[in-house]
C-alpha positions in Angstrom: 69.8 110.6 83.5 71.9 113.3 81.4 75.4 113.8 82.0 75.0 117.5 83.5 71.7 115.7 85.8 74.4 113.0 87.0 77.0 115.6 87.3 75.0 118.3 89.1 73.9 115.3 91.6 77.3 114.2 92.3 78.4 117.3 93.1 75.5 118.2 95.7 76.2 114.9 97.4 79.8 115.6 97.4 79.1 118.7 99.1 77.4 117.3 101.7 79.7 114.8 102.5 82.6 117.0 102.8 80.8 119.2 105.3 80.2 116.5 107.4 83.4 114.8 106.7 84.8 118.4 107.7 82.8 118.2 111.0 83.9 114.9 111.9 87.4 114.8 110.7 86.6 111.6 108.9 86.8 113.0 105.8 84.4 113.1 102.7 85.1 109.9 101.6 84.3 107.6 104.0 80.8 108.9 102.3 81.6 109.7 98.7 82.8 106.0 98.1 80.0 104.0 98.9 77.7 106.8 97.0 79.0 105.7 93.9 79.9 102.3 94.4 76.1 101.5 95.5 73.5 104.2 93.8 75.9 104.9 90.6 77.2 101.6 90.5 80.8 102.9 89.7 83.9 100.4 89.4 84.4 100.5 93.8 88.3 101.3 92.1 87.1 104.2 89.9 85.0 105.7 93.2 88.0 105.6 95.2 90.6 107.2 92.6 87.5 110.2 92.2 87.9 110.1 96.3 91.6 110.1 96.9 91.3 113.7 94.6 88.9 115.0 96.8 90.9 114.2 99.3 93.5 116.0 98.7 91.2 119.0 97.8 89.5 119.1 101.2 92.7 119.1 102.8 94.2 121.8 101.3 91.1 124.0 101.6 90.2 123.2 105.1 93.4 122.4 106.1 94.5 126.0 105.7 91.4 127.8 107.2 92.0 125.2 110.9 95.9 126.8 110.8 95.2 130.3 110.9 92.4 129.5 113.9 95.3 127.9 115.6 93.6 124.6 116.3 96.3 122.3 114.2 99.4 121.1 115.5 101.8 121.7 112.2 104.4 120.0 114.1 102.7 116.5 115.0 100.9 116.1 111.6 104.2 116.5 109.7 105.4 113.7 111.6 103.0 111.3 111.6 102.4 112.0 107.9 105.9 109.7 107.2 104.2 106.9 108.9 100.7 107.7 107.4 102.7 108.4 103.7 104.8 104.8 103.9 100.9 103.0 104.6 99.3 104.7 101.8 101.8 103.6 99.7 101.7 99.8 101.2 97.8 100.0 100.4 97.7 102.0 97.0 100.1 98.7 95.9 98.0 95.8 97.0 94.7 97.4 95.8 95.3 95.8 92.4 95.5 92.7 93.8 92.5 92.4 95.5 89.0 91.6 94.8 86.9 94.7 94.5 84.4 92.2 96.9 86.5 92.1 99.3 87.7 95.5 99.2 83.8 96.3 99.8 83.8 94.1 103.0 87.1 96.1 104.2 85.4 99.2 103.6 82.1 98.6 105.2 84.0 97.5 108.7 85.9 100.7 108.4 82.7 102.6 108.2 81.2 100.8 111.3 84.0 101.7 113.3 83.8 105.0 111.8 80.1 105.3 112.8 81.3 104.0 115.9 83.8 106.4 116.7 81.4 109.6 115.4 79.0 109.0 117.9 81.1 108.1 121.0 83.8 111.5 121.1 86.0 111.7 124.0 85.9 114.6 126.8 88.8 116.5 126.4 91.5 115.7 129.7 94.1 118.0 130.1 97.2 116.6 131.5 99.9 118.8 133.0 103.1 119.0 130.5 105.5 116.0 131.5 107.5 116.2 127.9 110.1 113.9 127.7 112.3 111.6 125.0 111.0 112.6 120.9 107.9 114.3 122.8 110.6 117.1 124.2 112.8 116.7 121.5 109.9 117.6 118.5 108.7 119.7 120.8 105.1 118.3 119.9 102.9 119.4 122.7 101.1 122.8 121.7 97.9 125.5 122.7 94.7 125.5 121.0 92.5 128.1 121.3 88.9 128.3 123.4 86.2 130.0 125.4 88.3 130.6 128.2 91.4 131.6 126.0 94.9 129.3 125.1 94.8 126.5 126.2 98.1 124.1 126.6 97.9 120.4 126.2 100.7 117.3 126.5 100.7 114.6 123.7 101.4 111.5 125.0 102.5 107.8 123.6 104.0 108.7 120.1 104.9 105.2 119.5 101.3 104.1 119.7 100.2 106.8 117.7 102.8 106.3 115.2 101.7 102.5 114.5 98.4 103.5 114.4 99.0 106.2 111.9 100.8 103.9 109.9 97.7 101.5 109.5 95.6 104.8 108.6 98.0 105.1 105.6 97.3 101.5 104.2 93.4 102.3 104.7 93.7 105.0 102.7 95.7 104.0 99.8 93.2 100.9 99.9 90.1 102.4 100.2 90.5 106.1 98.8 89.4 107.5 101.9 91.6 109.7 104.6 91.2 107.2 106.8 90.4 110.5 109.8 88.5 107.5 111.8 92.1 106.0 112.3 93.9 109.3 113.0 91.2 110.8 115.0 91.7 107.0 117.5 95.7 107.4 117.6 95.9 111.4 118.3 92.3 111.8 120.6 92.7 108.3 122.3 95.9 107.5 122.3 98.3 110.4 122.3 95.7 112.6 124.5 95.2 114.9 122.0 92.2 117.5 122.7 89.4 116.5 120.3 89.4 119.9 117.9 92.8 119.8 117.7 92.7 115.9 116.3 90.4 116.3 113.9 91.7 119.7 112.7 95.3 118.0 112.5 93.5 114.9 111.1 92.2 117.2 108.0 95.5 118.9 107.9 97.2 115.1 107.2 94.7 113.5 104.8 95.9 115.6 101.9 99.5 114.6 101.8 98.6 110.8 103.0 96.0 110.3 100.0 98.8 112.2 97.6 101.2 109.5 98.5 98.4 106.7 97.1 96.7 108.9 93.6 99.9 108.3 92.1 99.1 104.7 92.0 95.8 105.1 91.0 96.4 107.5 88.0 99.3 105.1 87.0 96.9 102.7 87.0 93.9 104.4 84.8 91.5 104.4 87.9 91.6 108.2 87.8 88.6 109.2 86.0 88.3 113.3 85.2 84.5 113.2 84.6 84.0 111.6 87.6 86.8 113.1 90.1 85.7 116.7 89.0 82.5 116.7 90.3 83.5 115.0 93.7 86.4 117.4 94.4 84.6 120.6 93.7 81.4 119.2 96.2 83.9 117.9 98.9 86.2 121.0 98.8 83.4 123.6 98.9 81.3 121.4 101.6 84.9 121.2 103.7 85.3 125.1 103.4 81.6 125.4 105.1 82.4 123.1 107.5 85.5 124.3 108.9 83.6 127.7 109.8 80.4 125.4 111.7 83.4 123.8 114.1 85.1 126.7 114.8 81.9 128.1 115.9 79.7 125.4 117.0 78.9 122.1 118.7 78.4 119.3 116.5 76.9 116.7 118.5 73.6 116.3 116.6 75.5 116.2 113.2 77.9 113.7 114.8 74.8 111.4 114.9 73.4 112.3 112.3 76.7 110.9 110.0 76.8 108.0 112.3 73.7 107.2 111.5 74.1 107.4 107.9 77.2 105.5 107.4 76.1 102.8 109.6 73.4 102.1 106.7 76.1 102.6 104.4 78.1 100.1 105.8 76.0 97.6 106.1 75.2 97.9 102.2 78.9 97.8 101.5 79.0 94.2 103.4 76.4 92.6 101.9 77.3 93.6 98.5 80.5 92.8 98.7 79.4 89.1 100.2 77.2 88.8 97.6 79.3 90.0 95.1 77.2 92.7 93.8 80.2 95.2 93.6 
């Protein structure tokens, strides 16, 4: 395979994962990663320095197109970013130290859960607007726009969602992915958070969360421009699709579609990473 063949390749897989990623609020590289790592066979530290880039691509590309739609609450993601930035940095820091093996296994459960959490959305409940304590004080709950017009929601349990946000940020700086399976739990799950608006906020988020980690990685010489080039182009211009399909559409079927395709990911991750084939 030619350079421009691997190159071209790597940017139409890119693109497809960040339209999906887009879709899901998972992000492109709970997909991207594993790509490279297993058909490729890139360093599994080189793949997630080309990810963390496209990371932050997506999220300032799609990130901007879900704020003028209305969907993103500007106001909760700028506050769980601090807990989401102090994780990245946590995780970005201990990657050096361990085993790209067992890195592999970390990433693979992520994935499952991932897949998990794809296929299995919550129904949206609105609860009536109770805001009290930091809730009141941030002035967190918002409107998001549907069928039938504004629509107001309450967040609820910013401490849990905090915490939660916080172990996003070490996923991410460990694995080079935006971790959107962890924020999607703590804002849909937790904090009662319609489900457009979490994974909007989640893409809004992933940019400054995997900025917070690069650093590291760059320091470090895991940064490859050959490689990240590629990826962030794909992922940005398949993010910049998919924020106009959610706006617009239901994404059931392409929910289990991704599931389904990360599950076989992840299941490749473990057993390479058990049989140290990383």
């Amino acid at each position: 395979m030619t350079i421009l063949e691997f190159t071209l390749f790597i940017l139409f897989i890119s693109l497809a994962a960040g339209f999906l990623g887009s879709l899901t609020g998972l992000g492109g590289g709970m997909v991207i990663v594993p790509l490279l790592t297993i058909i490729f066979g890139v360093d599994i530290r080189y793949a997630i320095g080309a990810s963390l880039v496209s990371v932050i691509a997506t999220s300032s590309g799609a990130a901007a197109a879900y704020v003028k739609e209305g969907f993103t609450n500007i106001r909760l993601g700028m506050l769980l970013e601090v807990a989401t930035t102090l994780g990245a940095l946590s995780g970005a820091f201990v990657a050096a130290y361990i085993a790209p093996g067992t890195i592999a296994i970390i990433f693979g459960m992520a994935l499952l859960y991932s897949a998990y959490l794809s296929i299995k959305p919550k129904q949206d409940v609105f609860i009536p607007a109770q805001d009290k304590g930091l809730i009141h004080f941030f002035k967190l709950s918002s409107e998001y726009p549907t069928r039938q017009g504004k629509t107001k929601y309450s967040v609820r349990a910013l401490p849990g969602g905090f915490g939660l946000m916080y172990i996003a940020g070490i996923l991410s700086g460990l694995l080079g992915i935006g971790s959107g399976a962890i924020k999607v739990l703590a804002m849909d799950h937790i904090m009662k958070v319609p489900f457009k608006v979490s994974t909007t906020t989640s893409n809004f988020m992933i940019g400054v969360t995997a900025a917070a980690s690069v650093g590291v990685y760059l320091n470090r010489g895991y940064v490859d421009p050959g490689l990240a080039m590629p990826v962030m182009l794909g992922v940005l211009s398949g993010a910049l699709i998919g924020t106009r399909v959610l706006v617009k559409s239901k994404t059931r079927v392409l929910r289990i579609v991704f599931s389904i395709a990360i599950l076989f990911l992840a299941i490749e991750m473990i057993y390479k990473g058990i049989t140290g084939g990383m």
